[in-house]
N, CA, C and O atoms as a GROMACS GRO file, in nm:
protein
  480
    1UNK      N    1  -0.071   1.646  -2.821
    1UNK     CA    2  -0.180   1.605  -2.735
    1UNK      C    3  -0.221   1.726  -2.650
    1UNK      O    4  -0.139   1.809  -2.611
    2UNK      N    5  -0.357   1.733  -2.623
    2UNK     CA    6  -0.422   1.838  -2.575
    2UNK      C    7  -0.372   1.828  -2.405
    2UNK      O    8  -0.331   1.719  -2.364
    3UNK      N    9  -0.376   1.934  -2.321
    3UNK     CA   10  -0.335   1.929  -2.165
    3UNK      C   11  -0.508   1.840  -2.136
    3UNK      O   12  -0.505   1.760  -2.043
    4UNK      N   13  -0.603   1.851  -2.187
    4UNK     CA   14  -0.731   1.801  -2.135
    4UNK      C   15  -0.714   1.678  -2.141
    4UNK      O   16  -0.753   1.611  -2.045
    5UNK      N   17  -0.641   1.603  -2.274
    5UNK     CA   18  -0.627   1.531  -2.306
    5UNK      C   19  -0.523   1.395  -2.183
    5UNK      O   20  -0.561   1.285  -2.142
    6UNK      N   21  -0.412   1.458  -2.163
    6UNK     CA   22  -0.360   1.453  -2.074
    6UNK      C   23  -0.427   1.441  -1.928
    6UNK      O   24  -0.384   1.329  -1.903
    7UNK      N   25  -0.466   1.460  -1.866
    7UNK     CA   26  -0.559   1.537  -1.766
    7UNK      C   27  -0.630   1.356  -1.769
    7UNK      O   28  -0.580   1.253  -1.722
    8UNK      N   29  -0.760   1.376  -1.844
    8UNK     CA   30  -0.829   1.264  -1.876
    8UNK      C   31  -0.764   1.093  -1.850
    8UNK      O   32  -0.801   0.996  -1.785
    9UNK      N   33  -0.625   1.132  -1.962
    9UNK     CA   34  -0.534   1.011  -1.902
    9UNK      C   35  -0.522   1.012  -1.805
    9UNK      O   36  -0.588   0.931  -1.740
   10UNK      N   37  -0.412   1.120  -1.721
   10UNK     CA   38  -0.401   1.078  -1.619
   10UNK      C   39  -0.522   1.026  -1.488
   10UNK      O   40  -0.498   0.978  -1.376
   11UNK      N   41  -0.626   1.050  -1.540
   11UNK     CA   42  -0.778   1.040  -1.412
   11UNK      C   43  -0.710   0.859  -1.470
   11UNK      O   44  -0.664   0.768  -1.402
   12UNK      N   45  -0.732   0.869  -1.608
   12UNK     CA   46  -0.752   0.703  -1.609
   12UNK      C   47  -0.658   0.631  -1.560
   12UNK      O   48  -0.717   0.535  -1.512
   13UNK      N   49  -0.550   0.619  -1.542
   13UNK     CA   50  -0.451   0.570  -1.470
   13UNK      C   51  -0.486   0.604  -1.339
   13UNK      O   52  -0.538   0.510  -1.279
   14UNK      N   53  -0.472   0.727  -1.262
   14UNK     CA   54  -0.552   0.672  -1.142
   14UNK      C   55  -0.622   0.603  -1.116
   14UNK      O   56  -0.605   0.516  -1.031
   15UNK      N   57  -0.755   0.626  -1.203
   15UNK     CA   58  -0.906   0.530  -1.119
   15UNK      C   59  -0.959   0.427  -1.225
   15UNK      O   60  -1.070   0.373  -1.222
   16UNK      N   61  -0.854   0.408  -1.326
   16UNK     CA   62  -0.845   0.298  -1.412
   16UNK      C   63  -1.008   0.259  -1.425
   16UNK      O   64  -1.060   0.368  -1.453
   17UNK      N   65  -1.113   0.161  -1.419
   17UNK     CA   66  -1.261   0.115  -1.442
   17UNK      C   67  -1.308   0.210  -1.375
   17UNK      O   68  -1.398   0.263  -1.439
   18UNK      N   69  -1.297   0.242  -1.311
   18UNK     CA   70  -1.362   0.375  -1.246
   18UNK      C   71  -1.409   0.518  -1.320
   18UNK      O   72  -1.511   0.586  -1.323
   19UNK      N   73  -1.289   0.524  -1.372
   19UNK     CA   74  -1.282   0.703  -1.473
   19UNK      C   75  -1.346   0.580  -1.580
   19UNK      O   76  -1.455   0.564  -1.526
   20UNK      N   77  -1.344   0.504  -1.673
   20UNK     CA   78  -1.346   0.433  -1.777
   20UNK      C   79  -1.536   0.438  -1.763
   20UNK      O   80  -1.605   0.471  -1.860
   21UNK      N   81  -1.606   0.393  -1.606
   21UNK     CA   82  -1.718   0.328  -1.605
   21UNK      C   83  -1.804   0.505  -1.658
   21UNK      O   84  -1.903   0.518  -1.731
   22UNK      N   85  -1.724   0.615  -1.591
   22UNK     CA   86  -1.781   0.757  -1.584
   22UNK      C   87  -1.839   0.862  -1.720
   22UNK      O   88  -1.923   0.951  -1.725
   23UNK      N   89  -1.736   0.791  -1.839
   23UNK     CA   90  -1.751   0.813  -1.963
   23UNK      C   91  -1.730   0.697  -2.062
   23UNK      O   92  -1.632   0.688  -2.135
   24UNK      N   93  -1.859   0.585  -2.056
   24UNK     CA   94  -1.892   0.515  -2.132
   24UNK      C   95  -1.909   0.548  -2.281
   24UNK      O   96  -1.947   0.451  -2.347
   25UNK      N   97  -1.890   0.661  -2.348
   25UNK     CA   98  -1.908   0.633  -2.529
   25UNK      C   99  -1.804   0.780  -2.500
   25UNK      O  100  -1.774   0.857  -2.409
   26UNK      N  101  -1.766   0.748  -2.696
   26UNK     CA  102  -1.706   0.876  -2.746
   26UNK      C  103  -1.761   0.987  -2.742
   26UNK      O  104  -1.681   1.078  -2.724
   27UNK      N  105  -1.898   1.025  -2.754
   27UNK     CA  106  -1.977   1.139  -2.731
   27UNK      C  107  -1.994   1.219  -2.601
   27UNK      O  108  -2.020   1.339  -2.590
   28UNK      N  109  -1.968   1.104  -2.478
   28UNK     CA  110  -1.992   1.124  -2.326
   28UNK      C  111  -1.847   1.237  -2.317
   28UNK      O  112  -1.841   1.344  -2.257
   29UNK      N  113  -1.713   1.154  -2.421
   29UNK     CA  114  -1.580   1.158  -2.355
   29UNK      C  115  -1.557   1.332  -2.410
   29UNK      O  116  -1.494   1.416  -2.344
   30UNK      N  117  -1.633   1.363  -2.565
   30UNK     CA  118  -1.599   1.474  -2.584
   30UNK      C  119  -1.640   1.606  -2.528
   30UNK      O  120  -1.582   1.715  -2.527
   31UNK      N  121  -1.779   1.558  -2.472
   31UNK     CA  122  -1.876   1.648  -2.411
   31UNK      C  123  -1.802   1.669  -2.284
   31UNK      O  124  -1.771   1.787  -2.270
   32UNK      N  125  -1.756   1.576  -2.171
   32UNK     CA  126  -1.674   1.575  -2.070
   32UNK      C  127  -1.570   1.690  -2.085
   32UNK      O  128  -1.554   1.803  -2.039
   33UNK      N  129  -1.493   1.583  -2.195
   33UNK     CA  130  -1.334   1.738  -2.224
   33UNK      C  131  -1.396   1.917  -2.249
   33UNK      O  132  -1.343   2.016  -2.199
   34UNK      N  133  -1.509   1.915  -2.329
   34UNK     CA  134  -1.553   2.027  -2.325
   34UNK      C  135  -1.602   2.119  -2.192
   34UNK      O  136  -1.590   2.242  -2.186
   35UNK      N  137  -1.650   2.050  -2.106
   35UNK     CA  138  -1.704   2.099  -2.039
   35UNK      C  139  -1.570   2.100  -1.907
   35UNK      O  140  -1.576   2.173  -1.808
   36UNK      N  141  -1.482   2.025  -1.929
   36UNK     CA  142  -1.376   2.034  -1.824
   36UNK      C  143  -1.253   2.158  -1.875
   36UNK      O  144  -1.184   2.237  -1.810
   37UNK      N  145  -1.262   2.140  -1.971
   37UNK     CA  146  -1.186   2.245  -2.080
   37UNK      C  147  -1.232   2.384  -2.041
   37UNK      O  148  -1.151   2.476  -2.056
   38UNK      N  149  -1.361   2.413  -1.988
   38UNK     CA  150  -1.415   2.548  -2.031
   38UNK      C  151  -1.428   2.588  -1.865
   38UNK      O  152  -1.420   2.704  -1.824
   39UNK      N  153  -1.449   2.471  -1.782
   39UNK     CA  154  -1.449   2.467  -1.622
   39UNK      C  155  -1.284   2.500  -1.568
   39UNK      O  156  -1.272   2.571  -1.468
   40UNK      N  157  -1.216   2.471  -1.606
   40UNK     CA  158  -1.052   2.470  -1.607
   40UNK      C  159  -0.958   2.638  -1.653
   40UNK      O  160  -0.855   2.682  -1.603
   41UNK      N  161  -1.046   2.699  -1.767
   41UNK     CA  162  -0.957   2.803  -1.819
   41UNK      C  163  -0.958   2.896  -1.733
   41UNK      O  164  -1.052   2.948  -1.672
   42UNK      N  165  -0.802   2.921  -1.733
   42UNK     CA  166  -0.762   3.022  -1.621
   42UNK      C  167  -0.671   2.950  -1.541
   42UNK      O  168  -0.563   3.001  -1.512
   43UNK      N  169  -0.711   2.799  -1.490
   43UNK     CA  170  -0.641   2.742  -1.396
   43UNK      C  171  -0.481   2.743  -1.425
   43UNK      O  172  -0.457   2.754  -1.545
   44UNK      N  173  -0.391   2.736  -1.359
   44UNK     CA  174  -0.213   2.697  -1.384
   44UNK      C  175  -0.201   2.559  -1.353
   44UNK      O  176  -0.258   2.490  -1.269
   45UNK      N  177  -0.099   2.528  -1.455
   45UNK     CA  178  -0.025   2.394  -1.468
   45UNK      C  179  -0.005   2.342  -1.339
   45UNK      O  180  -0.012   2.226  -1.298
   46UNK      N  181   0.026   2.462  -1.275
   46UNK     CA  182   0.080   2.419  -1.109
   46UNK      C  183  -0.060   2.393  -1.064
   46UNK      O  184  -0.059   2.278  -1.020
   47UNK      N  185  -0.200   2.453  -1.051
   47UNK     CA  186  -0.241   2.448  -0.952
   47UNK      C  187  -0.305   2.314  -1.012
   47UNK      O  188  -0.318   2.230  -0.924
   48UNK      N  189  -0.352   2.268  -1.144
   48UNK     CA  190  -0.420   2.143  -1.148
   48UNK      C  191  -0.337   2.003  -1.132
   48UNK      O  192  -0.391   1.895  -1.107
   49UNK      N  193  -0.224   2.017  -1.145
   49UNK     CA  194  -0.077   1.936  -1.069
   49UNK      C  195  -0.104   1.917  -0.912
   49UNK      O  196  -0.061   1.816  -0.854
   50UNK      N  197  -0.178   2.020  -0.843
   50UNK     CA  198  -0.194   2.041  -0.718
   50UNK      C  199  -0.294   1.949  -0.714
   50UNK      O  200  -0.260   1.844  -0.660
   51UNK      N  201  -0.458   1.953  -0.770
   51UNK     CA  202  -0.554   1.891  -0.759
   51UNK      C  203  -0.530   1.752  -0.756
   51UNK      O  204  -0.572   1.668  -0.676
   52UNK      N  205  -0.434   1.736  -0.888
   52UNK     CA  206  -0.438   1.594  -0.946
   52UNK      C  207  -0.294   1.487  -0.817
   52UNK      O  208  -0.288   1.366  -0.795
   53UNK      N  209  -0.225   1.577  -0.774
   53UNK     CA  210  -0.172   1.530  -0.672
   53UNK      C  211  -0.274   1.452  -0.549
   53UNK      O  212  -0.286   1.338  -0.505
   54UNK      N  213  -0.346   1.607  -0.520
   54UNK     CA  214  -0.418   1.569  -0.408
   54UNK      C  215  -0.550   1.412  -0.396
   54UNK      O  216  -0.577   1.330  -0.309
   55UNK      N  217  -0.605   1.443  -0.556
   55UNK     CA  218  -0.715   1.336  -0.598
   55UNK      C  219  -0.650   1.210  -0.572
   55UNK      O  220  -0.700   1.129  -0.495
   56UNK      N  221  -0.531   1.185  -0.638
   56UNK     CA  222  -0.460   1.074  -0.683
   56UNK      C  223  -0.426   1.029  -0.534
   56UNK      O  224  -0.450   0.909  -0.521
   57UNK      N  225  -0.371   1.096  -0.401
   57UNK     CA  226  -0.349   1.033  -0.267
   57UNK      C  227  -0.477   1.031  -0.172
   57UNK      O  228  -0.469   0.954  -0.076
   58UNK      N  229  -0.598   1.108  -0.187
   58UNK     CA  230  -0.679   1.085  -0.122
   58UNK      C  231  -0.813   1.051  -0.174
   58UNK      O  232  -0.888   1.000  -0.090
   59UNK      N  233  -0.874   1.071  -0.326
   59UNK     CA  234  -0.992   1.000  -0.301
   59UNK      C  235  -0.981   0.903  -0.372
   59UNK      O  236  -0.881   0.883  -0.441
   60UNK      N  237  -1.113   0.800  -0.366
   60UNK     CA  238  -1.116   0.665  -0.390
   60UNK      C  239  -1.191   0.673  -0.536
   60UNK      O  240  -1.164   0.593  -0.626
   61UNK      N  241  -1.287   0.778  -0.550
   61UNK     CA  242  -1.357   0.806  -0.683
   61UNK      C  243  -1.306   0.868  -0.781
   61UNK      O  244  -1.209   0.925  -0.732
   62UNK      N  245  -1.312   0.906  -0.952
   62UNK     CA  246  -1.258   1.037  -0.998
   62UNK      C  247  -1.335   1.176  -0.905
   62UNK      O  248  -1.418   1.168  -0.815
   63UNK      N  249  -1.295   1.252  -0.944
   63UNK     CA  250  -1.341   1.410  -0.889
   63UNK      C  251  -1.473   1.456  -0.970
   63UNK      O  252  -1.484   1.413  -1.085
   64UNK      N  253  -1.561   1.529  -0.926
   64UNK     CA  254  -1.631   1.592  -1.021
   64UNK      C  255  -1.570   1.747  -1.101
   64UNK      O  256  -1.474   1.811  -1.057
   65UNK      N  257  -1.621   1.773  -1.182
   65UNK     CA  258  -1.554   1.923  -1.207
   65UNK      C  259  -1.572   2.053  -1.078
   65UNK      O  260  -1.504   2.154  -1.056
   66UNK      N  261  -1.658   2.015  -1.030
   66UNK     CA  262  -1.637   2.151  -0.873
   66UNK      C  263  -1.563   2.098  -0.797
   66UNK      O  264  -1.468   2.162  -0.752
   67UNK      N  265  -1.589   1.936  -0.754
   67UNK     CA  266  -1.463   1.884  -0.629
   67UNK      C  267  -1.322   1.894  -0.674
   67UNK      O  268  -1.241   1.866  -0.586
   68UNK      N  269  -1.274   1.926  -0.790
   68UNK     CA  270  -1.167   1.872  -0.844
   68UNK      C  271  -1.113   2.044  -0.887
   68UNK      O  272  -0.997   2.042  -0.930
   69UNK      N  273  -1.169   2.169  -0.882
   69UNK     CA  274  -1.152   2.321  -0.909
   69UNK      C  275  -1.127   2.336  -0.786
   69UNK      O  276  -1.024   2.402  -0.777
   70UNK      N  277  -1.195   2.290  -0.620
   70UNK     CA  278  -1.172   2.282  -0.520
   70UNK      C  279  -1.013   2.245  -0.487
   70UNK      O  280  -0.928   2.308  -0.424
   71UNK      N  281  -1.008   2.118  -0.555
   71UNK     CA  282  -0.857   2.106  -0.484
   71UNK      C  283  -0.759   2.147  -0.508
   71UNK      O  284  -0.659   2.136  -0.437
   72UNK      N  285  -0.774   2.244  -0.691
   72UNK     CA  286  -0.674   2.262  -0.744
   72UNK      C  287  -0.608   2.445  -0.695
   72UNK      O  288  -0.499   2.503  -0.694
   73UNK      N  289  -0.772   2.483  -0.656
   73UNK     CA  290  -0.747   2.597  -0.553
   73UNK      C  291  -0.820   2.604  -0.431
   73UNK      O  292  -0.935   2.645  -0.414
   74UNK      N  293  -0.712   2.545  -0.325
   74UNK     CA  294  -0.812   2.498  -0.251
   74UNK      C  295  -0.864   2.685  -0.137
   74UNK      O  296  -0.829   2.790  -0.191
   75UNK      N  297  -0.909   2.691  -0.054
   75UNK     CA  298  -0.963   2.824   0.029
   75UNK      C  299  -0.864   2.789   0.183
   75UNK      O  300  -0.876   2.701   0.269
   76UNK      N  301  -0.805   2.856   0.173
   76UNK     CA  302  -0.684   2.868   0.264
   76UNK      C  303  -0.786   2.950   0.394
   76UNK      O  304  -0.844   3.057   0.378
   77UNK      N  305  -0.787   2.886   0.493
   77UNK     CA  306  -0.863   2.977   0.649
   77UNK      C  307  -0.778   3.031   0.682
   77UNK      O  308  -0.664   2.984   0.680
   78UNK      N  309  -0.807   3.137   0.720
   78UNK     CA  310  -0.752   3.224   0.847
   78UNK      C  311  -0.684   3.141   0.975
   78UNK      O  312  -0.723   3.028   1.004
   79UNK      N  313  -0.602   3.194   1.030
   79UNK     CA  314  -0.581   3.082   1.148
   79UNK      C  315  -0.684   3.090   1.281
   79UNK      O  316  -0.702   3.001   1.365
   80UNK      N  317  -0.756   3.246   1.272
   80UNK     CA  318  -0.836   3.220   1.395
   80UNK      C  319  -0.926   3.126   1.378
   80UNK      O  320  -1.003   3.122   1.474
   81UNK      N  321  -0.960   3.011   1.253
   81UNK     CA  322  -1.041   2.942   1.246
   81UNK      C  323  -1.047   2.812   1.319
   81UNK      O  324  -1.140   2.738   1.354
   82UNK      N  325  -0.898   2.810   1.334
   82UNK     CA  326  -0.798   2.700   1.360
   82UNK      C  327  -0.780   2.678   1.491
   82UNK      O  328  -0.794   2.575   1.558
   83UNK      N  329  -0.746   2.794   1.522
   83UNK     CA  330  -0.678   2.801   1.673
   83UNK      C  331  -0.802   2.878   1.785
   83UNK      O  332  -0.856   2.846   1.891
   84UNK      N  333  -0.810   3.002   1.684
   84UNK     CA  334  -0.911   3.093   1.796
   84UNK      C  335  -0.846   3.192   1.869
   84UNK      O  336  -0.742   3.144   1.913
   85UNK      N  337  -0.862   3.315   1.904
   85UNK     CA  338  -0.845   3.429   1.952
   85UNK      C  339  -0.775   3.335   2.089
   85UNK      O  340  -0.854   3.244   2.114
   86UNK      N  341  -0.648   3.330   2.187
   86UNK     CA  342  -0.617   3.303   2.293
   86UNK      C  343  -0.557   3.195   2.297
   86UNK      O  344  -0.491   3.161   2.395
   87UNK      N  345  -0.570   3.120   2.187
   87UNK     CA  346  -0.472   3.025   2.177
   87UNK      C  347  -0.356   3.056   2.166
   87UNK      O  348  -0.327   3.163   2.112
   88UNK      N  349  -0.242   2.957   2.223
   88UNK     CA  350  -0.104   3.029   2.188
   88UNK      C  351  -0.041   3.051   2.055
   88UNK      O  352   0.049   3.131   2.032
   89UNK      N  353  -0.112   2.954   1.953
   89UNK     CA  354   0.001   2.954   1.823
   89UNK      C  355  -0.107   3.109   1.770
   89UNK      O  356  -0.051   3.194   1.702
   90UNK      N  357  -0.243   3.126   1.806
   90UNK     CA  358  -0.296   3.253   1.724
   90UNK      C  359  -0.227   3.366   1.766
   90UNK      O  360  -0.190   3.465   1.702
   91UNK      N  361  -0.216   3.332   1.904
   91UNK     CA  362  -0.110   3.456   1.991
   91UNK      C  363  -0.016   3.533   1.894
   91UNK      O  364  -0.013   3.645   1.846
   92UNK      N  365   0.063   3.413   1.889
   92UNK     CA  366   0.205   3.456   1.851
   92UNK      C  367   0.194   3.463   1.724
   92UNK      O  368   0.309   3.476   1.682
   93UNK      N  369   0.114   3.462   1.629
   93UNK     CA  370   0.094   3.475   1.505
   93UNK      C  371   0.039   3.633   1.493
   93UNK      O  372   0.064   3.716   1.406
   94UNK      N  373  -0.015   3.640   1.571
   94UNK     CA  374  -0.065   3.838   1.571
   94UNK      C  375   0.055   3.915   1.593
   94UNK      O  376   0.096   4.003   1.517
   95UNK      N  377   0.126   3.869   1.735
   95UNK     CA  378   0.254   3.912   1.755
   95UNK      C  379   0.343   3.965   1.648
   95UNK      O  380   0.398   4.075   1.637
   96UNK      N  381   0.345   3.843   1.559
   96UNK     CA  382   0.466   3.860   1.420
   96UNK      C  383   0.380   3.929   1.337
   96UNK      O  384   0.444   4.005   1.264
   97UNK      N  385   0.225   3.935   1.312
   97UNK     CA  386   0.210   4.025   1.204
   97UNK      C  387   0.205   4.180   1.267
   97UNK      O  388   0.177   4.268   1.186
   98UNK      N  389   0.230   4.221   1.406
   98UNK     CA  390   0.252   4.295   1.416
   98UNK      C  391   0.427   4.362   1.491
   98UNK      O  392   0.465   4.463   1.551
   99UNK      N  393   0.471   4.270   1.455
   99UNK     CA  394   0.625   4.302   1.459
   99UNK      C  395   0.712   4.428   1.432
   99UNK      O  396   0.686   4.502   1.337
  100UNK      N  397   0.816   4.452   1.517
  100UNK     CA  398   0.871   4.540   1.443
  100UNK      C  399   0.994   4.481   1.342
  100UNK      O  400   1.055   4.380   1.376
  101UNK      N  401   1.022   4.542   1.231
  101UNK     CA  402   1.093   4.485   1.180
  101UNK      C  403   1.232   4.389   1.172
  101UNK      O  404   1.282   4.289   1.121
  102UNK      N  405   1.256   4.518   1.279
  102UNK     CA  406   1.442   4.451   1.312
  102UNK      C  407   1.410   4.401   1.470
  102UNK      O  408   1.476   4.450   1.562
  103UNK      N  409   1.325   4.318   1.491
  103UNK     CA  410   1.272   4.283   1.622
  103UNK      C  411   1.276   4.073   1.578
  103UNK      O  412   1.216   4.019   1.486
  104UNK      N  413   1.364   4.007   1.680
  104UNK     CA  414   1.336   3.871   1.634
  104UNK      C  415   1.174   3.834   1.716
  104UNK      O  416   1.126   3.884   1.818
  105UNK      N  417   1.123   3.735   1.630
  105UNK     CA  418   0.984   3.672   1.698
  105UNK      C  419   1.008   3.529   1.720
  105UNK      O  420   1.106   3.472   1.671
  106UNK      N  421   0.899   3.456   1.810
  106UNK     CA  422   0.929   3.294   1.829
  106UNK      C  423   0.783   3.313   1.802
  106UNK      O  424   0.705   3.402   1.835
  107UNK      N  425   0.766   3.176   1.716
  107UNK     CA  426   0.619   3.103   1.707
  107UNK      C  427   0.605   2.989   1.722
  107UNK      O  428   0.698   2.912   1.698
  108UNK      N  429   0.476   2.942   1.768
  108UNK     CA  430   0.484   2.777   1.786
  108UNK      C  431   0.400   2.760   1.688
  108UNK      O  432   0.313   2.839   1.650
  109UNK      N  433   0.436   2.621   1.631
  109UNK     CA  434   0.316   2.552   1.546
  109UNK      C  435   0.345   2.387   1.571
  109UNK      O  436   0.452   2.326   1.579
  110UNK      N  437   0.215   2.346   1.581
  110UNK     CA  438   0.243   2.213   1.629
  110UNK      C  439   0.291   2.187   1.737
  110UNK      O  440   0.330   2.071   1.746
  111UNK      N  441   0.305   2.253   1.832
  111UNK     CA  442   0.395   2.278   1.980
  111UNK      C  443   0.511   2.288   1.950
  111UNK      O  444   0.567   2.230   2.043
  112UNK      N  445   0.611   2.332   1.861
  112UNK     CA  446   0.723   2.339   1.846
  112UNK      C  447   0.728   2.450   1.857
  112UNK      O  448   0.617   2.504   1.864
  113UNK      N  449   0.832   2.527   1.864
  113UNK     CA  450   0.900   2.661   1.892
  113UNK      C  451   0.949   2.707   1.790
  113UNK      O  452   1.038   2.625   1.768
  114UNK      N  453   0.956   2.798   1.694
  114UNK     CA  454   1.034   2.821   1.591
  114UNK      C  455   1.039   2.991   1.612
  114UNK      O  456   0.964   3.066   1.676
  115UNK      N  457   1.147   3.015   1.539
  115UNK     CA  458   1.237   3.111   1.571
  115UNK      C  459   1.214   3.220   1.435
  115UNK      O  460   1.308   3.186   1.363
  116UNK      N  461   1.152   3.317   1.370
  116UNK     CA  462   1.163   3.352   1.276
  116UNK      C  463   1.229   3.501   1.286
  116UNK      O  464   1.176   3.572   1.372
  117UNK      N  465   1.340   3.561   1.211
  117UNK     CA  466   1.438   3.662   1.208
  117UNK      C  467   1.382   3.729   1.118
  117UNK      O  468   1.322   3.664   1.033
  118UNK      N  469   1.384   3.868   1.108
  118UNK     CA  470   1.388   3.957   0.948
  118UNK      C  471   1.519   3.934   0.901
  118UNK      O  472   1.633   3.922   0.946
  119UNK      N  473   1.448   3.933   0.773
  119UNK     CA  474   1.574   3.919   0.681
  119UNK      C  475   1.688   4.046   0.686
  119UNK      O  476   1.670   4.167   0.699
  120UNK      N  477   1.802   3.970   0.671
  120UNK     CA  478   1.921   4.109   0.678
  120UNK      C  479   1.982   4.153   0.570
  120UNK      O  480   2.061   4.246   0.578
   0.00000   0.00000   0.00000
């Protein structure tokens, strides 16, 4: 069995009449695999495992082929996006990328305190 093949199942077991209502005939279903097949190459086992994780706990629809390349790599922000220049967790995140090596750092995330060491 093809990984597309696979793939396809698994949408259908997720969204069961849903994925089923999306590719109504055999012609719809091959044209689909083709075009998900050719949207997909390159991707890793891991990262569409990632997508199909993410689809399967949060949306209610199948994915389209861009929403569903989205999740499988999703765009990781920067933290100043997050926090912002002066916040404390961006603080201490500059701090450690500018560390000295054999120097311990504390960071917060989430308001917790964590403690990170160089390795010895």
């Amino acid at each position: 069995m093809s990984w597309i093949t696979t793939l396809f199942l698994r949408f259908q077991g997720i969204w069961l009449d849903k994925w089923a209502r999306c590719i109504p005939s055999a012609e719809i279903l091959e044209c689909a695999k083709r075009d998900w097949r050719i949207a997909l190459a390159g991707f890793t086992g891991q990262e569409i495992r990632r997508g199909i994780d993410y689809a399967r706990d949060n949306l209610d629809w199948p994915p389209s082929i861009a929403e569903f390349k989205k999740l499988c790599r999703p765009v990781i922000e920067p933290a100043s996006k997050f926090w912002g220049e002066g916040h404390p967790s961006y603080d201490e995140l500059q701090k450690y990328k500018r560390r000295e090596p054999d120097k311990e750092i504390s960071c917060t995330k989430s308001g917790e305190l964590i403690k990170i060491s160089p390795k010895s």
